[in-house]
N, C-alpha and C positions, 0 to 999 in steps of 0.2 A: 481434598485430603481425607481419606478413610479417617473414621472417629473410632478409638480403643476406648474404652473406660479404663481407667485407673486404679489400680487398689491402694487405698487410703492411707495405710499406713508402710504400705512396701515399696512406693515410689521412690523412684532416687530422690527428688528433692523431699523428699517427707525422709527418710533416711539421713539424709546428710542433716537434714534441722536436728534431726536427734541427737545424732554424732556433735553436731556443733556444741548442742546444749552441754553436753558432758564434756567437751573439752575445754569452755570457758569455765568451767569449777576448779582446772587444775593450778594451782599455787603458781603464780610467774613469776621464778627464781630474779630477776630484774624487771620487775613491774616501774624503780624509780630511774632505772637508766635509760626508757625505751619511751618514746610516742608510738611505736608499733604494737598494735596487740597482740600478746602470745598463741591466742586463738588463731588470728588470719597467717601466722606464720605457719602452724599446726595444719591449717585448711589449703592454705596455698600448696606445703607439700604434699598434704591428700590430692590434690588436682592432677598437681603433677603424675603420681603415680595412676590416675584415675584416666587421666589422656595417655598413659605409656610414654611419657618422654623419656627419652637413653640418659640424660643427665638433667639436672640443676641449673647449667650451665645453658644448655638449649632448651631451656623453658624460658630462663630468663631472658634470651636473645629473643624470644617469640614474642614477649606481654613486652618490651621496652617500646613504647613508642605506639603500642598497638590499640588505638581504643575499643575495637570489638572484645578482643580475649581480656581487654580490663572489667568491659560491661559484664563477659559471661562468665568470669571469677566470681564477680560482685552476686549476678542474676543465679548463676546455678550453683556455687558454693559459699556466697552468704562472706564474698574477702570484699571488705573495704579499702584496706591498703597492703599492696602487693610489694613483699620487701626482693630487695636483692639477694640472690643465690649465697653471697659471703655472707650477709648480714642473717640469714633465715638458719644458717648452717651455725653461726654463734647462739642463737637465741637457741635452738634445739638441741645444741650441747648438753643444752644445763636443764632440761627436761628427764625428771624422773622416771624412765618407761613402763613403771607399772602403771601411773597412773591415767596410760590410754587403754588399761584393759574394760572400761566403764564405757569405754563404744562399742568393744566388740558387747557388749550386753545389751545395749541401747538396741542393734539392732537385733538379738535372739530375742527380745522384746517386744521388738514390732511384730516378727516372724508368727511368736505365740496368741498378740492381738490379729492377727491376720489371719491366725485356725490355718497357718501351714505348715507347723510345726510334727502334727501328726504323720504327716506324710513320710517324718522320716523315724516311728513309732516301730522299733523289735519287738522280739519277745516278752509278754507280760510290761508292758507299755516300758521298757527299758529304751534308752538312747545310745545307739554303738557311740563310744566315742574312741578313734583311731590315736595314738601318741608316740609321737619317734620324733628325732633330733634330725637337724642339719645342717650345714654349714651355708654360710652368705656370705664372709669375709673371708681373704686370705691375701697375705703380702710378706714377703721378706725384709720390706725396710718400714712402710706404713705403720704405725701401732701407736695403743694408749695403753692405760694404767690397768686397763680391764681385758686388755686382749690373753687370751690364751696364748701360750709358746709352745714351742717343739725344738727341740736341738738336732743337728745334725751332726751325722758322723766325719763331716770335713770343720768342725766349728762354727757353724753358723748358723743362723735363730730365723725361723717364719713366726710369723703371729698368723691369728686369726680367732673371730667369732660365729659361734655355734648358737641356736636354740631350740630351745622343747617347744612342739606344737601339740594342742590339743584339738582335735576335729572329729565332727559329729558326720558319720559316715552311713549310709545306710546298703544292704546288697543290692538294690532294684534303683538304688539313685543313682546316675553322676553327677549329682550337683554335692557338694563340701561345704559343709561351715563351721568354719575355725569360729573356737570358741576363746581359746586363749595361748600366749605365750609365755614362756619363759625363759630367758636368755642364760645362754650356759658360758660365762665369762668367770675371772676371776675376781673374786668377793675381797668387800670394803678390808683392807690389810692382809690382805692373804697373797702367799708364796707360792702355792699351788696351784697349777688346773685345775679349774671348775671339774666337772665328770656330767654325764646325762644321767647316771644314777641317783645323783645329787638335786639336781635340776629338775629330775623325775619327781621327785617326793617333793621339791617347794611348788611344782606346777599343781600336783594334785592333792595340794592342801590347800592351795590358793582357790583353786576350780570350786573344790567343794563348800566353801567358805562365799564365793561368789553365788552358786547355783544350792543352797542346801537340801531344795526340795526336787529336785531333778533328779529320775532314778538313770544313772549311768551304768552301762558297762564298758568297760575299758578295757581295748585292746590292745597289747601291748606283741613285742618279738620275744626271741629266748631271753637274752641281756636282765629281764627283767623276771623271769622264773626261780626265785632265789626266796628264802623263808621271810626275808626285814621284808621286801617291797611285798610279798601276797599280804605281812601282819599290818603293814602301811595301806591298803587296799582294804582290807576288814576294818581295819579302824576310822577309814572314813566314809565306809560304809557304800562300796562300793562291790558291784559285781565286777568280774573280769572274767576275760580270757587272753591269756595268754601262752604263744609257742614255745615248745620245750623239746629239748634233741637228747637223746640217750646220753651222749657224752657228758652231760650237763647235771643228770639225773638219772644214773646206772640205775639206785635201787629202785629208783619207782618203775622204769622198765622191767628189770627182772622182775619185780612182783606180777605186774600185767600179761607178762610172758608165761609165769608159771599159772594163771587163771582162767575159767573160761570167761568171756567176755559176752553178751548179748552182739547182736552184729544188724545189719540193714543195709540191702544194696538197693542203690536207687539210680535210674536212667533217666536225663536229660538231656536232650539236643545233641545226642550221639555222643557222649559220655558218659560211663559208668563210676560209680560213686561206692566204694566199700567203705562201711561205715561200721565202724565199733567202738565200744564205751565201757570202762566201770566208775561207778561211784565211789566214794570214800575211800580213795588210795594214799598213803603216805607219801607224804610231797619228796622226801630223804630220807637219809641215815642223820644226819645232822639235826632233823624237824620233824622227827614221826609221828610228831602229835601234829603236825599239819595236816589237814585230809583234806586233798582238792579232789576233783572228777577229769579221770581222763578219758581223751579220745581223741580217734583214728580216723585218716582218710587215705586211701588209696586210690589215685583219679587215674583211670584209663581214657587216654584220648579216643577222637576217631581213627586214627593212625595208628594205635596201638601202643602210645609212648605210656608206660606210668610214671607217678609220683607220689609220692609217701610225706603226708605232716601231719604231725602230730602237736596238741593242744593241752592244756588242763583250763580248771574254770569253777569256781564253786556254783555255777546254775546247775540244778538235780537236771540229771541229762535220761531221755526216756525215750523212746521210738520215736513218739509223737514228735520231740526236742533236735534232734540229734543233725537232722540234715540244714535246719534253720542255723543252730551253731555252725557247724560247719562255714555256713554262707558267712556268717555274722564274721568267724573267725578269718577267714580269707579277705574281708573286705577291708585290712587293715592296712591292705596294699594301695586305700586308693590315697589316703594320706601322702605316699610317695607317687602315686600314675596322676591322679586328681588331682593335689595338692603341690607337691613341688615339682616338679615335672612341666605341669602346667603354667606356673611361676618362671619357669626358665627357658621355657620354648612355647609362650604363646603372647608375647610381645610385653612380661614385666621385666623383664631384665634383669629377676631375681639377684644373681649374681656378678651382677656392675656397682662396683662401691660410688654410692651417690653420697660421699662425705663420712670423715669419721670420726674426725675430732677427736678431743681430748679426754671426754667423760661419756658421754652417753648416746650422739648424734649417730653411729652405725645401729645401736641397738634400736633407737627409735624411730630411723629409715626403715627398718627393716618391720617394726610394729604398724606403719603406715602403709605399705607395701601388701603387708598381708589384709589390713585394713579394706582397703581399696578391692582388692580382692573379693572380700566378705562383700559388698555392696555388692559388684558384680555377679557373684553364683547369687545372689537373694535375686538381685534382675531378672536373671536367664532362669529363674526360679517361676518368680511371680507376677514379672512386669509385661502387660501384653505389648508394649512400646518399646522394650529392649526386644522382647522376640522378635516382632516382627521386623526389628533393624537390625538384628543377628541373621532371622533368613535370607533379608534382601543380598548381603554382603556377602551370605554363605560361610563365612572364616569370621573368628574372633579376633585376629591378626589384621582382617581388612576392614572390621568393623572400628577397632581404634584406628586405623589409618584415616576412615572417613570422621571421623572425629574431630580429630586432631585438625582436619582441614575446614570442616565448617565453626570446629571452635576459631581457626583464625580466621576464618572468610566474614562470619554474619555476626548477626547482633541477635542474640537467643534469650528468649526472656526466660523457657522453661525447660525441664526435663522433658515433661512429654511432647513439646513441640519438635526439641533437637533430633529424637527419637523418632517422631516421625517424621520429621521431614526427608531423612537418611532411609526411610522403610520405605517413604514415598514421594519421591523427590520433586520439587514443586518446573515447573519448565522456565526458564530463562535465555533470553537471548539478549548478546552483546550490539545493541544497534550504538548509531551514532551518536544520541543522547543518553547513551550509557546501559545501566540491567533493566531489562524488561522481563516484568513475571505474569506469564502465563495463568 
């Protein structure tokens, strides 16, 4: 079996120790009612999501009775005792879901001990970070105390749950790492929907409060081109860029319309790139004393198709500046191509409700989910033992498939064994004394 080195702190099982650590400090709301620990409940359904199981249901039909998937619970995620689907779905009810944002940290802390955090380094050592909402739940009869509503024009009620993601994006990467969530539900006594605007300002008071030495720029859509959120954005000391449509912002277009503008056209791989910019233009009529920077891009395909977006940004924008924003500004999309997209069509099953319970179990599916996630792009990031069991498979779809199958076939002591065995598959034959290994 070819031999990979391993990087020290980015390996999965070096990862998941971390994650562990930080999930046994969270308060277990029934520490005296339980002999199960809140932790392996927590880990069991990371596994879950980490094998791609469709449900709860079919994990648990897998580990009953199965002593390998007990040993490689135990060996590759550190579960001692592996509860029942009903009983793991009560115990994470009552889990406060902010307090699994301390893994996604754990591992942008390995990432930073491991010197690959650079890689994903903007402008003036800034961090794109991408931020938009989504939905995971939705059901017309399903619901708890927390689900958002909707009324319909025949009388009748859907629920469902939304959250804010926050993810560190860069132009030249596909790889994503979510930094943090925030669930956009209805709040402790409250009658109303939540909103993403809402949602928006506690994620990126939380972020900042978490990371305060990390210089971020935050990419945002139009939704959020409005005077509170850019004063909410200065105030915690963040850069941005964010998209802005005329309809949104008559006056600051007519000013740019009546001015000349500095401009830059730039060709790449049979694209043309018109580029133009002013500095300190008045955000509104409502907030004149706002002065952001805007600017322009009009991309002509090789076909000849154009398109027209337009941005603002307090970074001073300069010739030098102009096409890197640009880049920085578009890559806001991979949050949705990268990030949920990939979630829902490459074997997580993003939007299969895996329990919802009465308090908090969809919101904190949905933290684990993404979770799992995070390990995985750090993998296909920096693990030479995920790559090279990504290339053998070729598909991220048939790499958890092979997964899924040698977690119930063998007995795995490690990550990087699983890893390669799956890159490089050992020879076996079914003789009459049973498996012979080659």
């Amino acid at each position: 079996m070819k031999t990979l080195k391993a990087r020290k702190h980015l390996s999965a099982g070096s990862l998941l120790a971390s994650v562990r650590k930080r999930l046994e400090k969270i308060k277990d709301p029934l520490l005296d009612k339980t002999n199960y620990p809140l932790t392996d409940c927590l880990m069991s359904a990371l596994a879950m999501f980490g094998l791609k199981y469709r449900s709860l249901l079919q994990f648990e039909e897998h580990y009953l009775g199965n002593k390998q998937i007990r040993h490689n619970l135990k060996t590759l995620y550190g579960v001692e005792q592996v509860p029942s689907d009903t009983y793991m779905r009560e115990r994470l009810d009552e889990v406060e879901p902010g307090q699994l944002r301390s893994a996604f940290k754990a591992c942008l802390s390995a990432i930073q001990r491991g010197k690959q955090l650079p890689l994903f380094e903007f402008l003036d050592g800034h961090y794109l970070v991408s931020s938009d909402g989504t939905g995971f739940f939705h059901s017309n009869s399903i619901h708890c105390d927390n689900c958002c509503e909707k009324s319909h024009k025949d009388g009748s009620k859907s629920y469902y749950h939304q959250m804010m993601c926050a993810v560190i994006v860069h132009p030249s990467q596909s790889i994503v790492l979510p930094l943090m969530l925030e669930p956009i539900l209805k709040q402790d006594g409250g009658t109303k929907n939540d909103c993403e605007r809402n949602s928006s300002k506690r994620l990126l008071s939380t972020l900042r409060r978490m990371h305060p030495q990390l210089k971020m720029m935050i990419v945002e859509d139009a939704l959020h081109s409005n005077g509170p959120h850019i004063e909410t954005l200065e105030s915690l000391d963040y850069t941005y860029i964010i998209g802005i449509k005329p309809e949104g912002n008559k006056a600051l277009f007519d000013w740019v319309k009546g001015s000349a503008c500095p401009s830059r056209t730039v060709h790449r791989e049979g694209y043309t790139y018109e580029l133009s910019w002013m500095n300190n233009v008045p955000l509104n009529d409502s907030h004149p004393d706002i002065l952001v920077n805007f600017f322009e891009c009009i991309e002509t395909s090789p076909k000849g198709k154009k398109q027209r977006f337009t941005w603002v940004t307090n970074f001073v924008i300069t010739e030098e500046t102009i096409y890197e924003l640009m880049r920085g500004a578009r890559s806001r999309w991979k949050i949705e191509n990268e990030t949920f997209n990939t979630l829902k069509t490459q074997g997580y099953h993003f939007e299969h409700n895996f329990g919802h319970g009465y308090k908090n179990l969809s919101s904190i599916m949905g933290y684990l989910m993404m979770l799992a996630f995070l390990v995985d792009q750090i993998q296909q990031l920096c693990c030479p033992q995920f790559q090279a069991a990504l290339k053998k498979c070729k598909r991220r779809i048939r790499l958890w498939e092979k997964m899924r199958n040698w977690f119930l076939t063998f007995f795995i002591d490690s990550w990087e064994t699983f890893f390669l065995a799956i890159a490089t598959p050992p020879e076996l034959a079914l003789g009459v004394g049973g498996i012979d290994s080659g």
